[in-house]
C-alpha positions as CSV (number, residue, x, y, z in Angstrom):
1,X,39.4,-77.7,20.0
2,X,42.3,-76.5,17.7
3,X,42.5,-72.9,16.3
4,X,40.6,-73.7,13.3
5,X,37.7,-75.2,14.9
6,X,37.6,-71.8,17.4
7,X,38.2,-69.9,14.0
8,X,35.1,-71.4,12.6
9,X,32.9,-71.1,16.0
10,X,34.1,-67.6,16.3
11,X,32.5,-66.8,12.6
12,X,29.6,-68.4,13.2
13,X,29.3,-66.2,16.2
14,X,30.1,-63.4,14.4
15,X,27.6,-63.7,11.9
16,X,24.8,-63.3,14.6
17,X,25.8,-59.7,15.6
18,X,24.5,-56.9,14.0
19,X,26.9,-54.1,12.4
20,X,24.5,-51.3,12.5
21,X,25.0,-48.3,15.0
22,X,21.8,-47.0,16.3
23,X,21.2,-43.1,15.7
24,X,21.3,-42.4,19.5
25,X,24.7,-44.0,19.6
26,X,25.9,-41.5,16.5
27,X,24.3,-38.5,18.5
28,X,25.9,-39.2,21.1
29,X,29.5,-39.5,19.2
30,X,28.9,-36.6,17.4
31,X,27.9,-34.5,20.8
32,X,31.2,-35.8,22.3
33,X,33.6,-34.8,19.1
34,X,31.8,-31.3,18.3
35,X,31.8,-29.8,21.9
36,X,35.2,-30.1,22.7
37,X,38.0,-27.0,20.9
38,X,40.7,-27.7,19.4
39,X,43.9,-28.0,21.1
40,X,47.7,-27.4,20.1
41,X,50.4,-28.8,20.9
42,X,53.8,-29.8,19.4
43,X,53.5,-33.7,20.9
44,X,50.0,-35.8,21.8
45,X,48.6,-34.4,24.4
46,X,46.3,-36.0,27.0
47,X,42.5,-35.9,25.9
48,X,39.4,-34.7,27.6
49,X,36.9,-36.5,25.8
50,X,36.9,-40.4,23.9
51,X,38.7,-40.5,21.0
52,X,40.5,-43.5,19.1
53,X,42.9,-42.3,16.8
54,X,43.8,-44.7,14.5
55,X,47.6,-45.1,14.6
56,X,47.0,-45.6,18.4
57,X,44.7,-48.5,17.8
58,X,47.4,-50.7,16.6
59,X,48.8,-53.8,16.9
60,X,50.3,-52.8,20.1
61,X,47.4,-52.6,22.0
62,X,46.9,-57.0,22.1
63,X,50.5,-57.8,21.6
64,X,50.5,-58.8,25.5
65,X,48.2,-61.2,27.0
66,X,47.9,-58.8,30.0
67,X,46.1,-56.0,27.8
68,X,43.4,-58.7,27.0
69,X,41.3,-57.3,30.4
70,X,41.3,-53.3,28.8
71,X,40.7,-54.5,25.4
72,X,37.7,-56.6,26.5
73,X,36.9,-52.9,28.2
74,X,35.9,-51.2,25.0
75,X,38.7,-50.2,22.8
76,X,38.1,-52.5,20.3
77,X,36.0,-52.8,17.0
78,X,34.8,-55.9,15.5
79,X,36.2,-58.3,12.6
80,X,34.2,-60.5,10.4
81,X,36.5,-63.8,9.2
82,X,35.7,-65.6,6.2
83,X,34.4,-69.0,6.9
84,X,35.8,-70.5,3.4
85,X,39.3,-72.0,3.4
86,X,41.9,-70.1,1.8
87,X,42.7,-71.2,-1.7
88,X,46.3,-69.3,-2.0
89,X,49.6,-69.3,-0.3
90,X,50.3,-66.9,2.0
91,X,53.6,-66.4,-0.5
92,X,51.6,-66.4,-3.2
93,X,49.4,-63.7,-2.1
94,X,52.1,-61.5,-0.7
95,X,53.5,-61.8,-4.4
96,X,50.7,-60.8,-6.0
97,X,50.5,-58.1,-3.8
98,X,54.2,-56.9,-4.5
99,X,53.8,-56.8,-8.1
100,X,50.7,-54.9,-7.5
101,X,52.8,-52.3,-5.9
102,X,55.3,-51.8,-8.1
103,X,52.5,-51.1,-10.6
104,X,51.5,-47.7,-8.5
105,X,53.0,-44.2,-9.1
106,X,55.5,-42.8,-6.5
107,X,54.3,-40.1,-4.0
108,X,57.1,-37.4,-3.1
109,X,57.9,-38.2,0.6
110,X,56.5,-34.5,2.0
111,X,53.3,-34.6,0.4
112,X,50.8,-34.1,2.5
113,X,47.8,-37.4,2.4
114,X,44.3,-37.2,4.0
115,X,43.5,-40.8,5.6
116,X,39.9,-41.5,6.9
117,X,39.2,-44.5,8.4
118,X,36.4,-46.3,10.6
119,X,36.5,-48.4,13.6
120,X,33.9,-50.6,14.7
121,X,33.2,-52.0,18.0
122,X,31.1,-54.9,19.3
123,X,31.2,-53.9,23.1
124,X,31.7,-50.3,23.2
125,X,31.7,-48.3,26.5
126,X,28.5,-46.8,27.3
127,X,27.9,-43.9,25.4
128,X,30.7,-44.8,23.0
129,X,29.4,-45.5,19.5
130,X,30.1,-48.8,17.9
131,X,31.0,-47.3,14.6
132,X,33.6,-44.6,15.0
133,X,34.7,-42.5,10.9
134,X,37.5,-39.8,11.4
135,X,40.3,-38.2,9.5
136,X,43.8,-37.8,9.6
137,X,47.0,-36.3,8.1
138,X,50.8,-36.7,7.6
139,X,53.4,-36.7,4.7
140,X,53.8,-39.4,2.7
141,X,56.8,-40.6,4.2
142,X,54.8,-40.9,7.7
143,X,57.3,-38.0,9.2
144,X,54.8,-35.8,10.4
145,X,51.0,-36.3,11.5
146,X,48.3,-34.0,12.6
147,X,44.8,-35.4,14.1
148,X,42.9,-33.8,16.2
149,X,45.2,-30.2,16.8
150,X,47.4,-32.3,17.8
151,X,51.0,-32.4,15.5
152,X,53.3,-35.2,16.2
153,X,56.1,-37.8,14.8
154,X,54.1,-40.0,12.5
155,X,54.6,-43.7,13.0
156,X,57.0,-43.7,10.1
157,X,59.2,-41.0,11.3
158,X,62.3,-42.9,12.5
159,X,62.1,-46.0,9.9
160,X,61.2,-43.5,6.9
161,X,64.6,-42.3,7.0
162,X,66.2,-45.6,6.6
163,X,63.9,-47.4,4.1
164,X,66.7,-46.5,1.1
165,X,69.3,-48.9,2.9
166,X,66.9,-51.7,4.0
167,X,67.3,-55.3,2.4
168,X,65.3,-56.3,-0.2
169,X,65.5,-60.1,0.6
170,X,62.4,-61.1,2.5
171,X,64.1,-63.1,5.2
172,X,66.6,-60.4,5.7
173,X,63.7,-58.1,6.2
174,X,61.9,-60.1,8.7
175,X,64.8,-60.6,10.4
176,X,65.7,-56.4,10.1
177,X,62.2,-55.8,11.7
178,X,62.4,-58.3,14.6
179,X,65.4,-56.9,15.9
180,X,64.2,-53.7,16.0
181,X,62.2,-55.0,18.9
182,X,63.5,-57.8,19.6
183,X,67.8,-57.1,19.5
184,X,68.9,-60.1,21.5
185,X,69.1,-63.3,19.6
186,X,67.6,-65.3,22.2
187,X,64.0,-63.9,21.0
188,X,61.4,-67.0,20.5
189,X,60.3,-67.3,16.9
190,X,56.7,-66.2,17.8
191,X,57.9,-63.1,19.0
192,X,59.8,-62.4,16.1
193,X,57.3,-63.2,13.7
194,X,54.8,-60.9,15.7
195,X,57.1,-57.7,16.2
196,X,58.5,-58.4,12.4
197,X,54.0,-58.2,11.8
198,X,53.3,-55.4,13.4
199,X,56.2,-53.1,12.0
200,X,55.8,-54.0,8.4
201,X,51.1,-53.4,9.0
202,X,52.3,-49.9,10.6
203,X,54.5,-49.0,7.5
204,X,51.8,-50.4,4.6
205,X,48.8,-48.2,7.0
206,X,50.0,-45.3,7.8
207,X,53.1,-43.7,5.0
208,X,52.2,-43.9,1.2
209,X,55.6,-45.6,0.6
210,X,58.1,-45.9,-2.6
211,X,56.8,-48.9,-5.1
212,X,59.6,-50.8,-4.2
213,X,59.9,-50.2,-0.8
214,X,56.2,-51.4,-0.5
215,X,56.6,-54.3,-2.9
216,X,59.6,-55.6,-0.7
217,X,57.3,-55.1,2.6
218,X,54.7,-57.7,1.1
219,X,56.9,-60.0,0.0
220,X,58.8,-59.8,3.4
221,X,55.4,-60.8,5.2
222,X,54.6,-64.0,2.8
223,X,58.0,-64.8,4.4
224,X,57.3,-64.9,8.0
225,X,57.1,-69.0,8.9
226,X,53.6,-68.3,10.5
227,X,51.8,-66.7,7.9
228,X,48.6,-68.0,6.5
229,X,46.0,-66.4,4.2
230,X,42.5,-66.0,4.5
231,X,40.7,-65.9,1.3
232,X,36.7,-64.1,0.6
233,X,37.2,-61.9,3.6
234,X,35.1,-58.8,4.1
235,X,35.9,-55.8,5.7
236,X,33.6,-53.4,8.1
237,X,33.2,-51.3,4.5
238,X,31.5,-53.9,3.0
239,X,35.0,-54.5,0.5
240,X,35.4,-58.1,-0.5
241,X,39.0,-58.8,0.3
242,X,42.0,-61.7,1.2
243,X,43.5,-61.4,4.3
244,X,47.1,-62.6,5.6
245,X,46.7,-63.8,9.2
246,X,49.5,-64.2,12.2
247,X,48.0,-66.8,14.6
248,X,47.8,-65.8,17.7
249,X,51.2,-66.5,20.3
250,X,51.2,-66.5,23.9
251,X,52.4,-62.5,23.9
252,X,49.7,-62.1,20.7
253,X,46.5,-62.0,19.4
254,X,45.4,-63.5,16.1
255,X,46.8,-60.1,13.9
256,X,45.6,-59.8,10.7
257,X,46.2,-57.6,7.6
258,X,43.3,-57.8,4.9
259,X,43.9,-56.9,1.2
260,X,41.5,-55.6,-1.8
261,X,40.7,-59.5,-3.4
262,X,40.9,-57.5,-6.9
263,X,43.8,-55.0,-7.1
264,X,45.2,-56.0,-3.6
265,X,45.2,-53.0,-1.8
266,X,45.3,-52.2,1.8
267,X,42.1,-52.3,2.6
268,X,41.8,-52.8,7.1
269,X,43.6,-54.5,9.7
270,X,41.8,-56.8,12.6
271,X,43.3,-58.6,15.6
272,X,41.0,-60.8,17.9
273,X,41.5,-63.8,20.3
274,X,39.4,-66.3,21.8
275,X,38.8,-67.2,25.3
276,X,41.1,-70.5,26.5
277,X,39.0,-70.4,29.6
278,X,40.9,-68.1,31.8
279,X,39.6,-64.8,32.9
280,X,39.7,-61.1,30.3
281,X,41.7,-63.4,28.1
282,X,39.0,-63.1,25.2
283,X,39.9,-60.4,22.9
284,X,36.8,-59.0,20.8
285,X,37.2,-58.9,17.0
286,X,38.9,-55.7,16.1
287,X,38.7,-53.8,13.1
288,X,40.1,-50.6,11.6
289,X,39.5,-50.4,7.7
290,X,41.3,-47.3,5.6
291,X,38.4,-46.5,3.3
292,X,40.2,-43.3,1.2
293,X,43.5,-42.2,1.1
294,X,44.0,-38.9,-0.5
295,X,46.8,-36.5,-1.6
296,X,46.0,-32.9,-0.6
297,X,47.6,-29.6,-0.2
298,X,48.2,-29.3,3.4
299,X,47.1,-30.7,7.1
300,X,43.2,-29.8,7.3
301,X,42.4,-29.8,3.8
302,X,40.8,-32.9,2.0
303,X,40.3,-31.7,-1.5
304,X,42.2,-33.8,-4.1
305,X,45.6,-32.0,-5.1
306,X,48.2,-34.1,-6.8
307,X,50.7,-31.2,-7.4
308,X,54.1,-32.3,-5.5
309,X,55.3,-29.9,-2.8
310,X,56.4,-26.4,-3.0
311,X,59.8,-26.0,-1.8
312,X,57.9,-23.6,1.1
313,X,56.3,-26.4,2.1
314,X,58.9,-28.6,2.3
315,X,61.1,-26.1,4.3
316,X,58.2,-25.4,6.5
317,X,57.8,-29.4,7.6
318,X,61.6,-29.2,8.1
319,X,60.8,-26.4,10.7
320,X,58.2,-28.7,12.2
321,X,60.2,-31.7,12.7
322,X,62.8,-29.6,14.3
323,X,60.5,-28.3,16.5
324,X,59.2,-31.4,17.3
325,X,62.8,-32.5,17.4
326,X,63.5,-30.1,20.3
327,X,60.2,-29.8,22.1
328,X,60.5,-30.4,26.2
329,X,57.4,-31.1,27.2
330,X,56.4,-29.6,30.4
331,X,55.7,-26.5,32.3
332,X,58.7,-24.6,30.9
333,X,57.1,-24.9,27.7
334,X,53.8,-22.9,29.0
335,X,55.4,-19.9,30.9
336,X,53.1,-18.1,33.3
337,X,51.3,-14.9,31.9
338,X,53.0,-13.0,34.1
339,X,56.8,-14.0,33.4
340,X,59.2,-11.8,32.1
341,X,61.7,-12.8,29.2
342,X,64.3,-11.1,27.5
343,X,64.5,-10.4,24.2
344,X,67.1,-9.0,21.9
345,X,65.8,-8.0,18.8
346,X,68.6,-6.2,16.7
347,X,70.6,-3.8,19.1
348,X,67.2,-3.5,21.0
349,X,66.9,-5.0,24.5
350,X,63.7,-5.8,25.4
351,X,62.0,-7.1,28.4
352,X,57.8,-8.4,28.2
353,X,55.7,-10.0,30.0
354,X,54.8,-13.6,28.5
355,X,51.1,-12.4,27.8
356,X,52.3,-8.9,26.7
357,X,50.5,-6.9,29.0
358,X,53.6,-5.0,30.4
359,X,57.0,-4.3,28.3
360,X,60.5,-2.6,29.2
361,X,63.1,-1.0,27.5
362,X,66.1,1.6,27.7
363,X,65.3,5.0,26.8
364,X,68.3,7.5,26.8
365,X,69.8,5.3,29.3
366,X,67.1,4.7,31.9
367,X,64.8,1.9,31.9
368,X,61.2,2.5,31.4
369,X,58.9,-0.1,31.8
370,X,55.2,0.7,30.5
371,X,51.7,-1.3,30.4
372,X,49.6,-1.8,27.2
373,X,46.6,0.4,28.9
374,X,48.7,3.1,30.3
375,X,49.4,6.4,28.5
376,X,52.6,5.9,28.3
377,X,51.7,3.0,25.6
378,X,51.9,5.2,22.7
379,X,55.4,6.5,23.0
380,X,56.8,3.3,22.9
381,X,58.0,0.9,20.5
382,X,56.6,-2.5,21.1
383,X,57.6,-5.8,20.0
384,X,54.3,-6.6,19.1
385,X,53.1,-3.3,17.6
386,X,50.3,-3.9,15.5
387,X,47.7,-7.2,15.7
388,X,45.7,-8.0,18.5
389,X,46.3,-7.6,22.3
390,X,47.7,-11.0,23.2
391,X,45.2,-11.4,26.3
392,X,42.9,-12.6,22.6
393,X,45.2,-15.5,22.1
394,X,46.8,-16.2,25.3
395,X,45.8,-19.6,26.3
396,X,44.8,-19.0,30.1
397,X,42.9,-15.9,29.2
398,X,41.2,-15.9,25.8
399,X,39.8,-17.8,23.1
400,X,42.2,-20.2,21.2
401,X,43.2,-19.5,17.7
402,X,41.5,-22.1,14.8
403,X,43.5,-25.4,14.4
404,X,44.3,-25.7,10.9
405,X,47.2,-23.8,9.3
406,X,44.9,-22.7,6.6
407,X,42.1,-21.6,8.6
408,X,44.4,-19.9,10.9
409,X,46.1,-17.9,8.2
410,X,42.4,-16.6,7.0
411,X,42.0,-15.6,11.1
412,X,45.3,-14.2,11.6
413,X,44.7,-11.8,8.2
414,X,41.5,-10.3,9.8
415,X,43.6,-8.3,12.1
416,X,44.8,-4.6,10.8
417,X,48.5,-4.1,10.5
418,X,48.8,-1.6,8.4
419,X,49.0,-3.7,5.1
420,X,47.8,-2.3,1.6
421,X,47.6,-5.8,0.4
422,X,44.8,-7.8,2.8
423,X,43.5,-10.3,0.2
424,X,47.5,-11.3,0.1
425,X,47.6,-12.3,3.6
426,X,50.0,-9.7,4.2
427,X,48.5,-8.8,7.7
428,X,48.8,-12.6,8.6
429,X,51.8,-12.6,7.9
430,X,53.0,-9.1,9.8
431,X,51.2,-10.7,12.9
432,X,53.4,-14.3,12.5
433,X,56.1,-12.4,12.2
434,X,55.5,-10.7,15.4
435,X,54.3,-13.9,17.4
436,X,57.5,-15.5,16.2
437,X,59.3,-12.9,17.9
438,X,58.6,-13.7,21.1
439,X,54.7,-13.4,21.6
440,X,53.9,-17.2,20.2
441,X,50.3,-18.6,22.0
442,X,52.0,-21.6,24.3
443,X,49.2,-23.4,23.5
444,X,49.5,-23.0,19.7
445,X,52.7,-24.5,18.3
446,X,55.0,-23.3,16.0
447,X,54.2,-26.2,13.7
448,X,51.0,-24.3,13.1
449,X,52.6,-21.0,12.4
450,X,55.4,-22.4,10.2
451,X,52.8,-24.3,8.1
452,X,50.6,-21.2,8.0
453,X,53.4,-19.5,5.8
454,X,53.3,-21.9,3.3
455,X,49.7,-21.7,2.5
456,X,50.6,-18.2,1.5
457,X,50.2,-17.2,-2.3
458,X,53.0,-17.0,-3.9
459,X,55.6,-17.2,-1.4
460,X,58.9,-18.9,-2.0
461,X,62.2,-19.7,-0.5
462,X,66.0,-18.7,-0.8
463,X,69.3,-19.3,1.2
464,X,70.7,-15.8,2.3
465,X,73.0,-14.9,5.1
466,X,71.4,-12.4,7.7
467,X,73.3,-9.4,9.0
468,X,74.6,-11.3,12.2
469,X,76.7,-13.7,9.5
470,X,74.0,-16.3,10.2
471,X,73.1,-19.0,7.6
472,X,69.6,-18.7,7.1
473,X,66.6,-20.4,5.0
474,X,64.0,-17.1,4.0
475,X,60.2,-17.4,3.5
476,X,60.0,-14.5,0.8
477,X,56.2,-13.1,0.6
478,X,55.0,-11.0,-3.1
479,X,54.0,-8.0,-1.0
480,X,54.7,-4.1,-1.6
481,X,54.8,-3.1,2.2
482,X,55.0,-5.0,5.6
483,X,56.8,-8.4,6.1
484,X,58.3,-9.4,3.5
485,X,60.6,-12.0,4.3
486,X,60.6,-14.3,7.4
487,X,64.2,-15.8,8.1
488,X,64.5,-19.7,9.7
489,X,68.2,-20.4,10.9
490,X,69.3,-23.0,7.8
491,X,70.7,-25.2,10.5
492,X,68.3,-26.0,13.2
493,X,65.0,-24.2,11.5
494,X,64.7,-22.1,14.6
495,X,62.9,-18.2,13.8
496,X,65.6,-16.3,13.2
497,X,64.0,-12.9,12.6
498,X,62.1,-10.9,9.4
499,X,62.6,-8.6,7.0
500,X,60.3,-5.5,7.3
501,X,60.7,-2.7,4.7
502,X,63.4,-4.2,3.8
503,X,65.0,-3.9,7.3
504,X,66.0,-7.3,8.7
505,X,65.4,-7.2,12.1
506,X,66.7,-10.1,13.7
507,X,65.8,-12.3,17.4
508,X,70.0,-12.6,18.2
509,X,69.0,-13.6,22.1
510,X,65.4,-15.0,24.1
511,X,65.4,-16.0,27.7
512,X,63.0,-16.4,31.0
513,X,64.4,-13.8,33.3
514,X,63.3,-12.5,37.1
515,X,62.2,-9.2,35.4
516,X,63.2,-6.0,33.7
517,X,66.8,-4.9,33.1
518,X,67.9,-8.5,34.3
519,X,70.2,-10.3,31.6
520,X,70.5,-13.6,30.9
């Protein structure tokens, strides 16, 4: 039996099983997503509970033969193939979808874009629905992305950067995408064609991309020797659609990338493979369709906002890549509650405890080290002086803070500082400001934080140069008392300190230390 003939079996298969999820099988979704907080944290962390985030069901996942056996375990969705023969080219479609393209309006690359998208699966695991909708975030240009409290490098992060200097000849492109996976030039064709595949789905999914980056990507794909189309294809939405279809390879299943049949845009894309008799080497049809893509004002929003970025936000994302950037991941990043760091803040040396319970400091040139409940507590100045206790946010001891920057501004601004201004967010921001200093939630990343402050009203930015001769980018806030300024250094986007009646007082050194009146 050739390909086609399994093609044609597999559809008439396919056409027996029912796409409907039962309501138990939605309850019991819905139980396992609702239940479970939010977490932070400035890379994917591992998961408690079932999820399938889309830009982790990719391609990858059934490029080798010897994932066939987890695949056929539940982490797949299912794909309905059209049973008509195609009537197009696979270059003729890819070049009505490139002038398609080119016909679309250019999105600013740090815009922030809402993606839902659903997944269906034939054979899910027990107690795993079969149709799974969720939402997701990340800039245009696929830097950054944020699902499920969880900020990381979006799958356009590296290439994003580069798209300005690729070629704009198809064959040239293919050939630019295979290597990146492929750099030896003793690769097989079918592995070229199927690494060259996957890269160019990933980019056209997941980043909202320049016209003419996007127009190229299409054409590049009608280009790749394998190619076929699909024509009167639906998707798991119902959409009526044309699909452009990589056989499936020894180190592949058949990958597929399935276009709107009117206007030609990405619609899904579906990978499945049939048995050839062996064991686990049958591959359920997959499916993952992106049924709305919308601009928005931030991560955690998904109200339509076309405006382009404020500069705020802009240098806020740059902050959050250069976090990302430097993140360790590990237990040095989650210091115990009961270390002590080192803090200079100014002239000031300080020495805390990581959950703030305890903090030391020269006084007339003898160290005194006080608790928070102790009577001494009043007399001295705290690095944290005004906000909530930290044992409140502390990840081993108290309830997490919300996971969107948004909500967590509104949370953060319910806590009295001393500001005039509350409806301003003027508390929020006195309480960032102190966290920054030094008192951060390890389980909340700065991403959040940094994000937070550009969701405040009316903020802007300037270059200035702080007191210590430092270079630094300021976050400058409209209000009459309190923070008003909160200083990045221009260079590596690291907190550099704030400006508090219009004091700067600035973090100069930060260090893990044995205890107080230790330096590092």
């Amino acid at each position: 039996m050739n390909d086609r003939d399994e093609m044609d079996l597999l559809t008439r298969f396919r056409a027996e099983v029912p796409l409907g999820v039962s309501p138990q099988a939605e309850e019991l979704f819905r139980a396992g997503i609702e239940d479970h907080s939010a977490e932070r944290a400035m890379v994917p962390a591992p998961r408690t509970r079932f999820t399938l985030p889309r830009r982790r069901l990719r391609w990858r996942l059934v490029i080798a033969a010897g994932l066939a056996a987890g695949l056929a375990g539940g982490l797949v969705a299912a794909f309905q193939p059209s049973g008509a023969p195609p009537t197009l080219t696979a270059r003729l479609l890819a070049e009505r979808a490139s002038a398609a393209a080119l016909t679309r309006p250019e999105v600013p690359a740090g815009k922030w874009v809402y993606q839902q998208t659903v997944i269906h699966t034939d054979h899910p695991p027990k107690g795993v629905p079969a149709r799974l909708t969720q939402g997701s975030w990340s800039t245009a240009d696929g830097s950054l992305s944020y699902l499920d409290g969880v900020w990381s490098f979006g799958s356009g992060h590296t290439l994003y950067r580069k798209l300005g200097s690729l070629p704009r000849d198809p064959a040239a492109l293919d050939e630019y995408f295979a290597k990146l996976s492929y750099p030896n030039a003793n690769a097989t064709q079918a592995n070229k064609d199927v690494a060259d595949f996957i890269a160019i789905e990933e980019l056209l999914s997941s980043a909202v991309l320049p016209p003419g980056v996007n127009a190229a990507l299409y054409r590049a794909l009608g280009d790749i020797p394998a190619i076929q189309v699909r024509n009167h294809v639906t998707d798991i939405a119902g959409r009526a659609g044309v699909a452009l279809v990589l056989p499936k390879t020894p180190q592949s299943a058949n990958l597929e990338i399935i276009l709107d049949a009117s206007d030609y845009r990405y619609l899904a894309q579906a990978a499945w493979q049939p048995s050839d008799g062996s064991p686990n080497s049958a591959i359920p049809f997959t499916e993952t369709a992106l049924l709305r893509t919308t601009l928005v004002s931030g991560p955690g929003s998904t109200r339509s906002d076309p405006a382009p970025p404020s500069q705020a936000q802009l240098a806020a994302e740059r902050a959050a890549l250069a976090v990302l950037n430097a993140s360790k991941p590990g237990p040095d990043d989650f210091p115990q509650a009961s270390q002590w760091i080192y803090r200079k803040v100014g002239t000031q040396e300080t020495w805390a405890r990581a959950d703030d319970t305890e903090q030391a400091s020269y006084v007339n040139g003898t160290l005194v080290t006080c608790s928070r409940t102790a009577k001494c507590a009043d007399g001295v100045t705290w690095l944290m002086p005004a906000g909530p206790a930290y044992s409140v946010v502390y990840a081993r001891s108290g309830p997490r803070l919300p996971a969107d920057p948004q909500v967590l501004l509104d949370k953060l601004n319910t806590y009295r500082t001393g500001c005039a201004d509350t409806a301003g967010y003027c508390d929020a921001v006195d309480v960032i400001a102190n966290m920054l200093t030094g008192y951060g939630n390890p389980s909340i990343s700065p991403l959040t934080w940094y994000l937070s402050l550009a969701d405040v009203p009316g903020v802007t930015t300037g270059h200035i140069t702080d007191a210590a001769g430092r270079a630094d980018v300021e976050f400058r806030f409209p209000f009459a008392g309190g923070v008003t300024g909160i200083l990045l250094d221009a260079r590596t986007y690291r907190f550099a300190g704030y400006v508090k009646d219009g004091a700067q007082a600035l973090l100069l050194r930060q260090a893990n230390v044995a205890g107080p009146g230790v330096r590092p």
